[in-house]
N, C-alpha and C positions, 0 to 999 in steps of 0.2 A: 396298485395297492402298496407297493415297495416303496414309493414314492410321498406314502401319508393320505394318499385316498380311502376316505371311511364308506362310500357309495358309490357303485361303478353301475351306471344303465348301459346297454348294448342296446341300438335301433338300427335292426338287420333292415338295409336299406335297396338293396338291391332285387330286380323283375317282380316275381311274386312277394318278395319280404317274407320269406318262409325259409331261408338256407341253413338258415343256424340250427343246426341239433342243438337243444338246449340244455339235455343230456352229455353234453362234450362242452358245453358250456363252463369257465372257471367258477366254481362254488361261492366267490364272493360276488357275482356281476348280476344281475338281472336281466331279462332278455324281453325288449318290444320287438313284435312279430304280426306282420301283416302290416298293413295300409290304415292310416287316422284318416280326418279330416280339419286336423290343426296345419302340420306343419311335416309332409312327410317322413324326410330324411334322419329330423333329428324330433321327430314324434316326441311329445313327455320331457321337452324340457322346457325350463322358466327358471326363474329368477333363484331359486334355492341350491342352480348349479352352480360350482366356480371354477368350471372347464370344460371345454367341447373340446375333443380330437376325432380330426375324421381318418378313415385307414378306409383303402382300395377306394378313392376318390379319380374319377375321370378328367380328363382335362376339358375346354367347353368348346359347345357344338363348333366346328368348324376348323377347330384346329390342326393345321393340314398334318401334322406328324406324330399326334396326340391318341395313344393306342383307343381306338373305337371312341373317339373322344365326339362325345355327345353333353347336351343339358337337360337332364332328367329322360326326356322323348326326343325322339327321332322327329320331332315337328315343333320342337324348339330353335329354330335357327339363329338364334342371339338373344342374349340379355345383357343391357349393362346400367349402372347405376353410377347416376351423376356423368355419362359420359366415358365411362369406364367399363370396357369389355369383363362380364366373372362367367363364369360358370356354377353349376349345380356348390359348388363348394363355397365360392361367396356370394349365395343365393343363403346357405345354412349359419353362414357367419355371418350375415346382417340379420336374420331372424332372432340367432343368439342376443346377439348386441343389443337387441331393442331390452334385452332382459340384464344385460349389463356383463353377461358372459362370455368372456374372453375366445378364441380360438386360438390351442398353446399347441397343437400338431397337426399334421397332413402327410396322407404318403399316399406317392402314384406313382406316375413316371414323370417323364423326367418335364415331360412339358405344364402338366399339373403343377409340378412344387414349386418352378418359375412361375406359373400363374398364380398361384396363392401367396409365395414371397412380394409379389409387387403390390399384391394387396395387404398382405399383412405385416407392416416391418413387426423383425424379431419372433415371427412364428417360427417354431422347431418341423422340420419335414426327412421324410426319406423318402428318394427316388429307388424303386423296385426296379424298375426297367426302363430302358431307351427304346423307344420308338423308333423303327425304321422307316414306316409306315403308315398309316392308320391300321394296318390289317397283319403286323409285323411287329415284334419287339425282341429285342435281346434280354434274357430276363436274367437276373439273379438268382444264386439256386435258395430253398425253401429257407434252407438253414441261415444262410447270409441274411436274408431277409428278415429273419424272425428276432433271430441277433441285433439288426440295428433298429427295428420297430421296438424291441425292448429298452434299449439303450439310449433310445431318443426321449419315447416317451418318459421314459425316467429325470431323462434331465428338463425336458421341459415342466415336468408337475414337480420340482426339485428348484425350480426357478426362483430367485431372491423375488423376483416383479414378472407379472405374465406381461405379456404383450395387452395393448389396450384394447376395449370392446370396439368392435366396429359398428361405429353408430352416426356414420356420415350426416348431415345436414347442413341445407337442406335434406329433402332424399328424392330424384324424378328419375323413377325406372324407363328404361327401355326395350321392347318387345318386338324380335323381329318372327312374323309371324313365315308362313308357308306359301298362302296364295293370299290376290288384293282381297277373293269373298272373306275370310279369319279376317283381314286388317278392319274392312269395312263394319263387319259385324261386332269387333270390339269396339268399334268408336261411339257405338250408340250407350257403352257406360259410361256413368256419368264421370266425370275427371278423368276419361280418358281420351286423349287425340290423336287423333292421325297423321302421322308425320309425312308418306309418301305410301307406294303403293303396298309395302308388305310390315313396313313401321309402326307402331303406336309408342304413345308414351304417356306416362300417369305421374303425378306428385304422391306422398303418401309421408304419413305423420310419423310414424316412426317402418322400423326393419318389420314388422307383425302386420301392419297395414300394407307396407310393398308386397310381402309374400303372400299376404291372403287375395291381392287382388292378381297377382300373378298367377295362382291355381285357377282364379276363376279365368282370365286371358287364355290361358293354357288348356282348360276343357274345353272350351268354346272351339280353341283351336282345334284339338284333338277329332272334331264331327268335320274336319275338311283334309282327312288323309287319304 
């Protein structure tokens, strides 16, 4: 709000989507709570936004040093667009994009902000913690933390030019599933193939069509845990 934002939405995005006491919530923001069937993470936004910042964003499945670094579920084992490894975060920044909505911040640790910096030049980030681990991080204390989430943010919504929407195109997602029965059984949608045994891959018209068929890829998955 320091920064000239007249509408702050909050989409509490993490297990149940229920953490946020709304009650503790700042007086100016609003708070989405609980699970859509649009677009998870960043539920309720379109085209009337002119900024997405994600805060406690993970780094994507697989990442060997990336604290608990997963893609949405634990049975997501890859996603990359155009040939390009993202995670959960540039899964939300291509959905944005499709609406022409910028991605001006990110904070995780330290493998996340590298991941999002290579997808987004000029996005604003702060790393909370280094990873020793997966199961292990050296963190910064609350106050440092809060310190530079303020101070970041501020400078990126302060920004002369945000960083550009991402809105790759073509756009051909990639889906690396669990076991071959998930691979097999997503190939039977239509415009989607099979690449090898745990592979699929889809084209898709804009960032709203790649993530809407990726929920659908991703239940289908979720019945082979």
């Amino acid at each position: 709000a320091q920064a000239g934002a007249q509408e702050i939405v909050v989409k509490d995005s993490h297990g149940p989507a229920t953490n946020i006491l709304l009650d503790k919530l700042d007086g100016r923001a609003q708070l989405i709570s609980g699970w859509g069937m649009n677009h998870s993470m960043v539920e309720g936004l379109d085209e009337t936004f002119d900024a997405l910042l994600l805060v406690g964003y993970h780094a994507m499945a697989r990442t060997p040093t990336g604290a608990l670094s997963h893609t949405m579920t634990g049975y997501v084992h890859g996603v990359a667009i155009n040939g390009q490894p993202v995670g959960e975060s540039g899964i939300a920044a291509l959905y944005a994009g499709a609406y022409g909505v910028p991605l001006v911040f990110a904070s995780g640790d330290a493998a996340l902000t590298a991941e999002i910096k290579a997808l987004i030049p000029g996005v604003q980030t702060v790393t909370v913690k280094n990873s020793l681990s997966r199961q292990g991080s050296m963190m910064k204390s609350v106050e440092q933390t809060r310190r530079e989430i303020e101070s970041e943010v501020f400078r990126a919504l302060s920004a002369e030019k945000f960083p550009e929407p991402y809105q790759p195109q073509p756009i051909e997602m990639e889906y690396t599933t669990q076991t071959p029965e998930a691979a097999q059984l997503c190939s039977y949608i239509p415009t989607v193939e099979r690449v090898d045994a745990l592979r699929v891959r889809f084209p898709a018209t804009d960032g709203v069509a790649a993530s809407n068929l990726f929920y659908v890829i991703r239940t289908i998955c979720g019945t082979f845990q």
